[in-house]
N, C-alpha and C positions, 0 to 999 in steps of 0.2 A: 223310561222316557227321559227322566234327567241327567240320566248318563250320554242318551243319545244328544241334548244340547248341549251337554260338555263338549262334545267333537265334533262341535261346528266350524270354533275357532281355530282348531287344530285345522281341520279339511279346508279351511276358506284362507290358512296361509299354506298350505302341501300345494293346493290349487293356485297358488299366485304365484309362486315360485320363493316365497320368503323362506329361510332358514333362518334359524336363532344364529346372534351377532356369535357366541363361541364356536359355530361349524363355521363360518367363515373365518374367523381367525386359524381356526387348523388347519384348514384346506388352502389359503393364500399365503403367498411370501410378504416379509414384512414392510417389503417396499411396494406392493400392491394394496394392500391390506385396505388402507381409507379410500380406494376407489372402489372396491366390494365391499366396502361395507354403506358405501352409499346408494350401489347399484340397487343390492339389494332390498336396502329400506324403498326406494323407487320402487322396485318390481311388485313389495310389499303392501304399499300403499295405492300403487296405481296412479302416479303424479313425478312431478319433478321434486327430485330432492339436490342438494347444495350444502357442502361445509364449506363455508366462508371465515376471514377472519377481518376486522375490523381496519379500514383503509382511507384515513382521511375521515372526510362525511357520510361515507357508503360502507358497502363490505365489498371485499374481494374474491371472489372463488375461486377456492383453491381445486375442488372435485366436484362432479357435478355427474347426476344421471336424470335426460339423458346428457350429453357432452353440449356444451356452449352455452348453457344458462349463463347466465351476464346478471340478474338482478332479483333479489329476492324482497323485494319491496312487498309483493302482495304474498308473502307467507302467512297459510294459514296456523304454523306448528311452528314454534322453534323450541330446539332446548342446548344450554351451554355446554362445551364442552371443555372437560380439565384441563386438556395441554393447552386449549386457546382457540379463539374462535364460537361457532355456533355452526348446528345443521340447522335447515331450515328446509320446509316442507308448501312446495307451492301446487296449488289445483290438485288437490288428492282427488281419485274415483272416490276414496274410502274416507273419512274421517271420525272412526269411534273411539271409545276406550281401549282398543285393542292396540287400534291404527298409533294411538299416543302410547303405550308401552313400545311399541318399537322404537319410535322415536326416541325414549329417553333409553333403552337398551342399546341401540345404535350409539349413540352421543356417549353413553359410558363404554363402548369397547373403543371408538374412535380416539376417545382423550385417552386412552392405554395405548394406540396406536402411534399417537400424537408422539408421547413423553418415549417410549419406544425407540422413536425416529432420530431426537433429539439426544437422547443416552446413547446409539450409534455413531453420531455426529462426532458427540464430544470423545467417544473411545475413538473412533478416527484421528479426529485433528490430534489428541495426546498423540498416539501411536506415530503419526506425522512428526510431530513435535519430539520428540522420544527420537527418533531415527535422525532426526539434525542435528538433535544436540550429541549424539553418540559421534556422529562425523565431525563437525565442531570443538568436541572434545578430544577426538584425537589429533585432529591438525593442529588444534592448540600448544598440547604435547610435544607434538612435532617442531614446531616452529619456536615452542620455549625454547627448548635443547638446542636449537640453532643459535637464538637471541642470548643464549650462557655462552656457546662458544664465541659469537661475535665479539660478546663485552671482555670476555677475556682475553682475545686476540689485541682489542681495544686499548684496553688499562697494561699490556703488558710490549705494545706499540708503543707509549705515551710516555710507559718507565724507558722503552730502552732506547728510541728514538732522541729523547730528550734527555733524559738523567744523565743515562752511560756514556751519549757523547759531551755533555759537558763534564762530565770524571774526566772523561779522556785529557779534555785540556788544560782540567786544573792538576792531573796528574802530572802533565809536561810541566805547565810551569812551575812547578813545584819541583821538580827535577834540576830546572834549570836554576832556582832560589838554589838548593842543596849543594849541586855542581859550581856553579860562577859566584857565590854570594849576593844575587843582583833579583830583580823582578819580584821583588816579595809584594807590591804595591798591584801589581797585575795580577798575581793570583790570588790577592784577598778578593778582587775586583769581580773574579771569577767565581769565583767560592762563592761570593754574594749572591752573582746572577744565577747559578747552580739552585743556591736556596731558594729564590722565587721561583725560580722554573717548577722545582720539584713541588712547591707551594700551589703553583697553577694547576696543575696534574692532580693534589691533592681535592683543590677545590672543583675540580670539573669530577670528581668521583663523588662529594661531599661536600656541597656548598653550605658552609656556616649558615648564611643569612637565609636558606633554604627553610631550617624544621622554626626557625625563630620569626620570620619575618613576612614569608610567602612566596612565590615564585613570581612576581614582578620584583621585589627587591634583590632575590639574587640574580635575579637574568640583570639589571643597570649594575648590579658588582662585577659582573663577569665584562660589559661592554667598555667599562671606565678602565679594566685593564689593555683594551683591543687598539690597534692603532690607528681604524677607522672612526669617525664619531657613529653615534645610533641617538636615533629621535624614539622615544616610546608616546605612543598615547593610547586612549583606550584603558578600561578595568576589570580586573578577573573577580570580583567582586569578593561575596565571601569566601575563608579560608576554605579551601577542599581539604580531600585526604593525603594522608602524606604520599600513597603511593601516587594516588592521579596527581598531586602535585612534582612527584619528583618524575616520575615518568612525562610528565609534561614539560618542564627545564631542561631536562638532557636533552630534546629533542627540537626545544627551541635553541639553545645554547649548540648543540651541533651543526644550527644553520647559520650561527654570528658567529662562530668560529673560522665557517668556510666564506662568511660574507664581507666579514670585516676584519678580518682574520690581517688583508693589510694594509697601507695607507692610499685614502683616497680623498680626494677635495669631495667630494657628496659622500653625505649621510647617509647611513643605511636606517631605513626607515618601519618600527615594530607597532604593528597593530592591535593590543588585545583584547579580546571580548569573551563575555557568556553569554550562552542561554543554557541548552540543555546540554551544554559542554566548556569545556575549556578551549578557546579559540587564539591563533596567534598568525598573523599575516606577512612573514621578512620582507621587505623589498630591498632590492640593491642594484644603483649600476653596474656594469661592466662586463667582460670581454665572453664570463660562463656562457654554454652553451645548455637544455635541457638537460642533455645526454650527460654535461660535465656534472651539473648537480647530482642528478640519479647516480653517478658512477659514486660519487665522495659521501651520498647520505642515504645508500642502500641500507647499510646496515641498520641506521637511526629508521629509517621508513620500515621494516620488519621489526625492529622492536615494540613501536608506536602501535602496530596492524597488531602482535599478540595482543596489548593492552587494552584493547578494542577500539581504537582510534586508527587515526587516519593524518598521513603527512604527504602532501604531494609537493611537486617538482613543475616550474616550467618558467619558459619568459613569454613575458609579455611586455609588448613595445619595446624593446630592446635591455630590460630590468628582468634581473632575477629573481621570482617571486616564487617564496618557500610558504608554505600554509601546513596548520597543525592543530587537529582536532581531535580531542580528546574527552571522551562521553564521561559527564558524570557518576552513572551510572551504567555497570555493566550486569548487573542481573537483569532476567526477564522482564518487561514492563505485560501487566494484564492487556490483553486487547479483546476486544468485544468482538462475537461471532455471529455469523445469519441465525435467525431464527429458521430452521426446518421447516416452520408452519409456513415461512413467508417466502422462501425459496422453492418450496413445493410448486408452487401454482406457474414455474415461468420454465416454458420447456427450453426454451434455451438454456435455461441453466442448468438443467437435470442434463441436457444433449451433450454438453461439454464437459459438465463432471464423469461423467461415463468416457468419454473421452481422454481424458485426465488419467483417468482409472489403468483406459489399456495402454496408456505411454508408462505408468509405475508397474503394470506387467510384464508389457514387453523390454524395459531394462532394468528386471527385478533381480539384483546381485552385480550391476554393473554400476560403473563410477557416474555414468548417466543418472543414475534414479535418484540421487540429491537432488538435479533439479527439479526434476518433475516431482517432487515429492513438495518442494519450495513452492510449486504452481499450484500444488493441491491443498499448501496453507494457507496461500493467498485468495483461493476462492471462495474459501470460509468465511473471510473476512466482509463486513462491510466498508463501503466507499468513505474514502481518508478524503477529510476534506482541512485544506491549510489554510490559516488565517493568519494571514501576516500583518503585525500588528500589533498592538494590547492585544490582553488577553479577551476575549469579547463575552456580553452579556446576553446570551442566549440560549435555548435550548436546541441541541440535536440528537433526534431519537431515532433509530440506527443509524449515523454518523458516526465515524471515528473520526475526530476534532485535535489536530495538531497545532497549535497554536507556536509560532513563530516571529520574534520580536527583531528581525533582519531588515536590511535594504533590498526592497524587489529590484535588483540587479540579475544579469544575465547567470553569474556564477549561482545563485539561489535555484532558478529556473531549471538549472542543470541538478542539482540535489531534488527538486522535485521530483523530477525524469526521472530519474536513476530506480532500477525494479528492486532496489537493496538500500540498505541504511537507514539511520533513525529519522531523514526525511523523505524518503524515497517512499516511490508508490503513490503519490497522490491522485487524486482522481479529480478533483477541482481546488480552486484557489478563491480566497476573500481576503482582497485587499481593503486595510483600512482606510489607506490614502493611495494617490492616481502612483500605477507601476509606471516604471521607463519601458520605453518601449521595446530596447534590447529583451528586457524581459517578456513582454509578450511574443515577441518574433521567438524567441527559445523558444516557449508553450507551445505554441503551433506546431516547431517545426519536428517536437517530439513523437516516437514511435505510437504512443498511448492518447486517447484524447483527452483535455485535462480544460472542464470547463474553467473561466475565469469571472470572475463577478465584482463588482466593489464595495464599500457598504453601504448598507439601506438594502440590499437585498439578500439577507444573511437567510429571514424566513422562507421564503421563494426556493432558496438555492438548496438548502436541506430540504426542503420536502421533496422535492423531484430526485435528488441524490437518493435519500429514503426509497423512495416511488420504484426506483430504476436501480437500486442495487443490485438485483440478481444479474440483470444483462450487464451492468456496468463490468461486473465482476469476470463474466463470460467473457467481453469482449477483450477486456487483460489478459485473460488466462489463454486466449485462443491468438494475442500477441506474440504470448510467450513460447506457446505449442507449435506456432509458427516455424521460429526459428529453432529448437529442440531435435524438432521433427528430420530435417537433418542431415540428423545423426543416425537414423535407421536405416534400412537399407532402399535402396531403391524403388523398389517393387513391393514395400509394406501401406497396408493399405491402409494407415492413419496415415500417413503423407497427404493421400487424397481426399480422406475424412475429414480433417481439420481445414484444409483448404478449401472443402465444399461449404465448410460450415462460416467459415468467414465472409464465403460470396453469398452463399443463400438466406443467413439469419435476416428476416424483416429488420429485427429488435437492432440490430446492427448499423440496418441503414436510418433508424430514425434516430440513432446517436447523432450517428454523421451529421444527418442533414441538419437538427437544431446545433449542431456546433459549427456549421455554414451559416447556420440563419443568424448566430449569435453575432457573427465576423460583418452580417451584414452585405455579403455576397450575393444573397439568392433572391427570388421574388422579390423586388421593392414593393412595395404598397399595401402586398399582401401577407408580409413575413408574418406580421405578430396571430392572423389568422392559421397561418399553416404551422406555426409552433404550438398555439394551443390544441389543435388536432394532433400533434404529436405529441402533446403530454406534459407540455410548457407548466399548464396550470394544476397538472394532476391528471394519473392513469388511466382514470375510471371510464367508463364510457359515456355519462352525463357530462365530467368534465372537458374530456377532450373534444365535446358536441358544443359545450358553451350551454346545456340545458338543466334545468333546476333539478335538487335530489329526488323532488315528488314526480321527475318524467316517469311516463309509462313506458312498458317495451314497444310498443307499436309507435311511440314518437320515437325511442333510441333509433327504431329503425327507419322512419321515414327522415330523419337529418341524417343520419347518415349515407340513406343514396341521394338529398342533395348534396351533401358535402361530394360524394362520387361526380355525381355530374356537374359539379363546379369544379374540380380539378380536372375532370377531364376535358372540359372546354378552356379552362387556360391553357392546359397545356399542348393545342388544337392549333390555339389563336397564332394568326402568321408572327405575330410580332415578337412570340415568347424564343426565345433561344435553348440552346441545345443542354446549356446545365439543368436551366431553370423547366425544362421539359423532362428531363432525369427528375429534378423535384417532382412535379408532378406524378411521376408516377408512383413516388416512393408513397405522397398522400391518397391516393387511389386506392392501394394497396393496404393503408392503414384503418382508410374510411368503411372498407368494403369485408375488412374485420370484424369491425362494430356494429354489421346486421346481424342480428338475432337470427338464430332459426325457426 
């Protein structure tokens, strides 16, 4: 008889359909795994289950059985889970001692699931990481041995361009002292100039004031010998290292060679600054073209590029402007990655990393898969947000925090933009003080969308950056796949994959439209409502409703179809226009989300 109540609990989970959480881990793949193992606790229990993980003032769910649970306020059961997060058990048919053994067996295979996901992650990104730098490392390779030939052609240019033809002439006249007895006063004269010249050549190989002084003191030694004058202002601050110092001089002193190189009534004018580099800005009148610079400081611009830096070439207003930047540092800098737990729950971003996936297959051993390989490091990442400014006092938690002590100028907005470099990538901007406006027209008119903010809303701006990672991340990455895309062949069917996903993602068009609403374009009267429906003030579905954390689900869903039927009547109304009706629908769309099933 006690045996037959022992196989009650056994019969009453074979009957519900529950299996212990280890037959589920055998039988799923590792990337299903925490949706069965939630389904199951559900089928188990006879109710709604939910692993969430902590979001703001609410939780977020990440899995859920059945699918759409939104809130787990009235849980009857919850237990924590190791990688992060909590299951949570809402309206069980069942709730005994039994029914809670599953729960905490569930919640211990899920945190194995969790750490699991996260240890795949990070063998990824290395493995990512691992294949850039092997590429990286050979170009470097490559490009050194180019940068030894240059400099040799360079220093062996300098000897025999200069030296050998002043031999030449003090050879004559010294021919002609021996032959007539006459001109010995010309050829000391020459002899002299011989020795400085060769003097000059010595110091642009080896500048004295170079390992003693710094490279602002040797760059004004090299300019006092030039026949233009040169203005310096600006400070390179503390002493760097000799190699970023000397690779930093040759490459500034190779553009006051060519810019002041001969005489002119204007000054050729040197900028220099730091932050997280050595920075140096030539300007000069005169008749150079782009094309003339790039021709005469190729070689300095490839030597600068191994070093890790960067030298470019152009005119601007009719002035020759040389720029030359040079990273303090060139080993890796740590960068912070998604949490798995927190990227899990946003299918656009699972839709696009799978995507990701078959662009690194289908040019898996071609010179194409660097970059797709670059896109699949960048999606790991979270959203880079640049403070230009002091350095600022607050906390960002998933943020990556670049902080930048420059002039919001147009040329900065361009380092923004840019999907490469130790400024590039940004995802929004917080200025300390008001930008010029050049620099907001840049922001806009960039590929990427790049919120901008000022300060006083530093908190605001990281939590929705936080909030909105995963799409943020997507919608870059489905930028970049964009244009990749290509490269394959016509009739491949990520061509039309990636481009479906760019027009159909919701998550996509509620970037857009709060980054309309920000510009102040759209709706007037009623922007600041239709941004906090888009997630202005927070994700969650209380927040984006305006209603407290204690709502129930039957009010989530009664404001959410009025929120439906207020936007659908404005955007009804004769007087609404043709954008501000595209709005609308985007919020219809988003309202009509947040009903509950």
């Amino acid at each position: 008889m006690n045996g037959g109540r022992a196989l009650v609990p056994g019969l009453r989970r074979l009957m519900s359909g529950y299996r212990a959480p280890y037959e589920v881990a055998a039988a799923e793949p590792p990337q299903r795994l925490a949706a069965a193992l939630v389904r199951n606790l559900a089928e188990g229990v006879g109710g709604e289950v939910a692993y969430a993980v902590p979001s703001g003032r609410t939780h977020a769910v990440v899995e859920s059985w059945p699918p759409g649970v939104s809130s787990v306020v009235a849980a009857v059961g919850v237990a924590r889970v190791d990688g992060g997060g909590s299951v949570f058990v809402v309206a069980p048919s069942r709730w005994d001692d039994e029914a809670r053994v599953m729960l905490r067996d569930t919640a211990v295979w899920l945190g194995t699931a969790v750490r699991l996901e996260r240890l795949r992650a990070d063998r990824d990104a290395a493995d990512l990481r691992a294949r850039r730098l092997r590429t990286e490392l050979s170009t470097a390779r490559t490009r050194l041995a180019r940068v030894r030939d240059l400099e040799r052609q360079r220093l062996v240019g300098a000897i025999t361009t200069t030296t050998l033809r002043d031999l030449a002439g003090v050879r004559t006249l010294l021919r002609a002292v021996a032959e007539e007895g006459a001109g010995l006063e010309a050829a000391q004269e020459a002899l002299d100039e011989l020795i400085d010249d060769f003097r000059s050549v010595v110091r642009g190989v080896f500048p004295a004031m170079l390992p003693d002084r710094g490279a602002r003191a040797a760059l004004e030694e090299l300019a006092a010998t030039l026949p233009r004058p040169v203005n310096f202002t600006g400070d390179l601050g503390p002493r760097a290292g000799w190699q970023l110092e000397s690779g930093f001089y040759h490459a500034v002193a190779s553009a006051l060679n060519l810019l002041a190189g001969r005489e002119h009534p204007r000054a050729v004018t040197v900028v220099l600054g730091r932050d997280d580099a050595l920075r140096a800005r030539v300007t000069a009148s005169g008749p150079l073209s782009a094309q003339d610079l790039l021709t005469a400081l190729g070689h300095d611009i490839e030597r600068v590029a191994v070093l890790g830096g960067e030298m470019t070439c152009g005119v601007v207003d009719g002035s020759a402007v040389v720029t030359v930047r040079l990273a303090e540092r060139t080993e890796p800098v740590a960068v912070t990655r998604f949490d798995p737990a927190v990227v899990g729950r946003s299918a656009i971003y699972r839709q696009v990393r799978d995507l990701v996936r078959q662009g690194q297959a289908a040019t898996d051993g071609l010179p194409e898969r660097a970059a797709w390989d670059a896109v699949a490091e960048r999606l790991t990442m979270p959203p880079r947000l640049a403070v230009v400014g002091p350095d600022p006092d607050f906390a960002a938690p998933g943020v990556a925090v670049l902080v930048v002590d420059a002039p919001a100028d147009r040329a900065l907005a361009e380092e923004f933009l840019a999907d490469d470099g130790p400024r590039g990538g940004v995802d929004a901007v917080l200025c300390q003080s008001a930008p010029t406006h050049e620099f907001r027209t840049a922001l806009r008119a960039g590929r990427n969308r790049v919120a901008l903010a000022v300060a006083g809303s530093s908190e605001a701006l990281v939590s929705a950056l936080a909030a909105r990672g995963p799409a943020i991340a997507a919608r870059r990455a489905v930028a970049a796949m964009t244009e990749l895309v290509r490269a394959l062949p016509g009739d491949h069917r990520l061509r039309w994959a990636v481009e479906r996903v760019g027009v159909d993602a919701h998550e996509f068009a509620e970037l857009d439209l709060l980054h309309d609403l920000e510009r102040g374009d759209l709706l007037r009267g009623v922007a600041s409502a239709a941004a906090r429906l888009l997630g202005a003030d927070g994700v969650d579905p209380r927040s984006r409703l305006g209603l407290p954390e204690s709502a129930t689900t039957d009010e989530i869903s009664a404001k959410a179809r009025d929120e439906v039927t207020r936007w659908r009547a404005h955007a009804e109304h004769p007087v609404t226009g043709g954008r501000d009706r595209a709005a609308c629908e985007v919020l219809v769309r988003t309202a009509e989300g947040l009903l509950t099933p």
